[in-house]
SERO-4910 file (N, C-alpha, C, O; in steps of 0.05 Angstrom, whole numbers):
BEGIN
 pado doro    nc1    nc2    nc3   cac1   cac2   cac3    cc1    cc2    cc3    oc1    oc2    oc3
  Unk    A   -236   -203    588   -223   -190    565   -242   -168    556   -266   -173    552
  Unk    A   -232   -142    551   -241   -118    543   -255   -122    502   -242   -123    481
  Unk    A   -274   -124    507   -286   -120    475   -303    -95    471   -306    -79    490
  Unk    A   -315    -90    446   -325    -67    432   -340    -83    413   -337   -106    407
  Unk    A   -361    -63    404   -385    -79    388   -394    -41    374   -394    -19    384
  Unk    A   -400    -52    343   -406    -26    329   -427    -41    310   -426    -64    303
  Unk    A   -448    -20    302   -460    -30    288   -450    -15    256   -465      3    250
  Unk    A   -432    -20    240   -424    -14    213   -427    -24    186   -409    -24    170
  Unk    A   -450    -33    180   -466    -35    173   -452    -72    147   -430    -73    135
  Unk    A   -467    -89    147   -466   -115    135   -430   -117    115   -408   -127    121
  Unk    A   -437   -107     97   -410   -102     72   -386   -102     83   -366   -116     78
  Unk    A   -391    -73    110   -363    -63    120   -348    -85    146   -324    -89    152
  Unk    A   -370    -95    155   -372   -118    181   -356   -146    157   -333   -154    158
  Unk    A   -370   -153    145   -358   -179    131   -328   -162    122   -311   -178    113
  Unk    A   -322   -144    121   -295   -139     97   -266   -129    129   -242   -134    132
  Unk    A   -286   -116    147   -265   -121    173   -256   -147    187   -233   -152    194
  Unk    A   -283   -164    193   -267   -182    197   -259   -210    183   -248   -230    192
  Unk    A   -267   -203    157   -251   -217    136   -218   -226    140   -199   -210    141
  Unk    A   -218   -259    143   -187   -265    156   -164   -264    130   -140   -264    131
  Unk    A   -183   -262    107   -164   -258     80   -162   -236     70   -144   -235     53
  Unk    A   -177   -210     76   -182   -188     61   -172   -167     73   -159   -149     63
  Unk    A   -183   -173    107   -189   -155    132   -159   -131    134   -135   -133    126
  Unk    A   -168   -118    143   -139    -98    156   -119   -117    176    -95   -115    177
  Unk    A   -131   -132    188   -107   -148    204   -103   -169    196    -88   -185    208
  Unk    A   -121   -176    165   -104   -203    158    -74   -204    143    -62   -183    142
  Unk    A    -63   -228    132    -33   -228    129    -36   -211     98    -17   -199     89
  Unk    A    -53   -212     88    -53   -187     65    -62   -149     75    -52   -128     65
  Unk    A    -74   -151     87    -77   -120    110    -54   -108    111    -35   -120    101
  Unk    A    -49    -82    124    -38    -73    127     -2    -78    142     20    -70    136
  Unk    A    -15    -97    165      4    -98    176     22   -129    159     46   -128    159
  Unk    A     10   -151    149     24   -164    146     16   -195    163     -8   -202    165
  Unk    A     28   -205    170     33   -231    192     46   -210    221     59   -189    222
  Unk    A     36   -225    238     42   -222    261     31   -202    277     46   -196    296
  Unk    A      7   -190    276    -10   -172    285    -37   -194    303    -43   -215    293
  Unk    A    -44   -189    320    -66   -208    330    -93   -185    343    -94   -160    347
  Unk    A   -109   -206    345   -131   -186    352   -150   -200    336   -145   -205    312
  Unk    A   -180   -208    349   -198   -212    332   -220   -193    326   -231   -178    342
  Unk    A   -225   -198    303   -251   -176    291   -275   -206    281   -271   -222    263
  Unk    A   -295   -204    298   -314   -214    288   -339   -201    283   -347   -181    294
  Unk    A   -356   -222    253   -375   -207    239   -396   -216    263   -391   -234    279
  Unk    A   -423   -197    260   -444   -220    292   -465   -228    280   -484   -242    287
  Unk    A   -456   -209    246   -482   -214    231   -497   -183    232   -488   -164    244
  Unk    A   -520   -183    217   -531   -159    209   -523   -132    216   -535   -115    229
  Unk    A   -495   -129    202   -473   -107    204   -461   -103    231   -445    -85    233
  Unk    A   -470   -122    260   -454   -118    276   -419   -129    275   -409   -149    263
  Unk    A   -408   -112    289   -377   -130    298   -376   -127    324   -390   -112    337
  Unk    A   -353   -145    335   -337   -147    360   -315   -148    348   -308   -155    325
  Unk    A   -298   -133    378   -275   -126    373   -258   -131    392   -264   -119    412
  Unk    A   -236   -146    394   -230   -150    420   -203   -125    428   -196   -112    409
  Unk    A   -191   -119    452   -173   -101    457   -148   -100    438   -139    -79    430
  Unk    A   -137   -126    431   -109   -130    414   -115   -109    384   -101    -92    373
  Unk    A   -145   -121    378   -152   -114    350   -155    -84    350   -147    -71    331
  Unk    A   -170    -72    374   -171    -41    382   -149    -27    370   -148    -13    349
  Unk    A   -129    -35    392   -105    -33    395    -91    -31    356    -97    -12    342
  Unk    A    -79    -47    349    -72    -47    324    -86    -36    301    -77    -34    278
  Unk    A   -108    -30    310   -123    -10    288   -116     21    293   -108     39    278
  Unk    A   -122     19    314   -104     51    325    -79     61    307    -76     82    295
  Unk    A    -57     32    310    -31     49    295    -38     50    256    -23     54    237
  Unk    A    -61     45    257    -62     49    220    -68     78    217    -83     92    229
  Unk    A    -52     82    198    -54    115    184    -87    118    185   -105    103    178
  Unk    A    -88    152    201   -111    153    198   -132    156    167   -156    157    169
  Unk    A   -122    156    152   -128    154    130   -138    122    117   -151    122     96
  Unk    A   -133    105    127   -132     79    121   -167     71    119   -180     90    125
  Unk    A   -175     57    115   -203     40    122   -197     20    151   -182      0    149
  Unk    A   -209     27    175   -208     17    203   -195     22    219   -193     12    242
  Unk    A   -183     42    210   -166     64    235   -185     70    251   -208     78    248
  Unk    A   -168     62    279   -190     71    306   -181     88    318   -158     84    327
  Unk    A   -196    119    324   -189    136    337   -197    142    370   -212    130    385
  Unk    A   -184    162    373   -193    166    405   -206    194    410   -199    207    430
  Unk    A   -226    202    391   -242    229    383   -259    219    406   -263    196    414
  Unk    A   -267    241    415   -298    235    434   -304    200    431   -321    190    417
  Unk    A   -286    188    448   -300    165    453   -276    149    426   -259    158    412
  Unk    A   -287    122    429   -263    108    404   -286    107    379   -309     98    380
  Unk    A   -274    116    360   -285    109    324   -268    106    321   -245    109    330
  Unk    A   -292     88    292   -275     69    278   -284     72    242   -306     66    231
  Unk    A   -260     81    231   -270    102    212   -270     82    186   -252     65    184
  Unk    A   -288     84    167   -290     58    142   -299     75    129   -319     87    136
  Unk    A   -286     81    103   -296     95     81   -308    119     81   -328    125     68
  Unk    A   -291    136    100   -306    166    104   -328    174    128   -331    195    139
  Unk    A   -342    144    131   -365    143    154   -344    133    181   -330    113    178
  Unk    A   -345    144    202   -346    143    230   -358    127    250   -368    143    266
  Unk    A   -360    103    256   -373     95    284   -363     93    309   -338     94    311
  Unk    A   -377     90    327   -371     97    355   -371     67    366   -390     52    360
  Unk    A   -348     55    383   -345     34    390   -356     40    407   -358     65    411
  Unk    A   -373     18    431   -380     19    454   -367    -10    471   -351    -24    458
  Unk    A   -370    -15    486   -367    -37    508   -381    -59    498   -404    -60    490
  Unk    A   -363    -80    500   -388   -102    494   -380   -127    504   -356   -126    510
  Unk    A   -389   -145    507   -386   -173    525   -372   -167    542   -370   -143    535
  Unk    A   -358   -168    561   -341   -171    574   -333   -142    588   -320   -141    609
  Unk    A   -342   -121    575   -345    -90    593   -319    -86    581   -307   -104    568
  Unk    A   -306    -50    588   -291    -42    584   -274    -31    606   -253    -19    601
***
């Protein structure tokens, strides 16, 4: 399985993959029925697996966790930008 790993710093890591708060939880954007996990790894890292990639993509780019496909995939949180890379499992 295709994952991604960013380092976005502690706050923004606990509030993405937050299963009550998060953009893909049933209060998020989309609602119920969206899948994909976002995990915290701890000291502001995340993982990201392809589903969660994926469904962050269709959030208004305006949103907090919209993932773009600018030079490479970001993943945009409050104005700041990070750069997803490959992670466990390669891309």
């Amino acid at each position: 399985m295709t994952t991604y790993t960013a380092h976005i710093g502690r706050a923004e890591a606990r509030w993405l993959a937050d299963p009550a708060r998060g953009p893909l939880s049933p209060a998020g954007f989309y609602g119920r029925g969206v899948s994909g996990q976002v995990t915290d790894l701890g000291d502001g890292h995340v993982l990201l697996d392809e589903e969660a990639v994926t469904a962050l993509r269709g959030l208004p780019p305006d949103r907090d966790g919209h993932v773009s496909d600018e030079d490479g995939l970001l993943l945009s949180i409050g104005g700041a930008r990070y750069h997803l890379t490959p992670g466990p499992g390669g891309a």
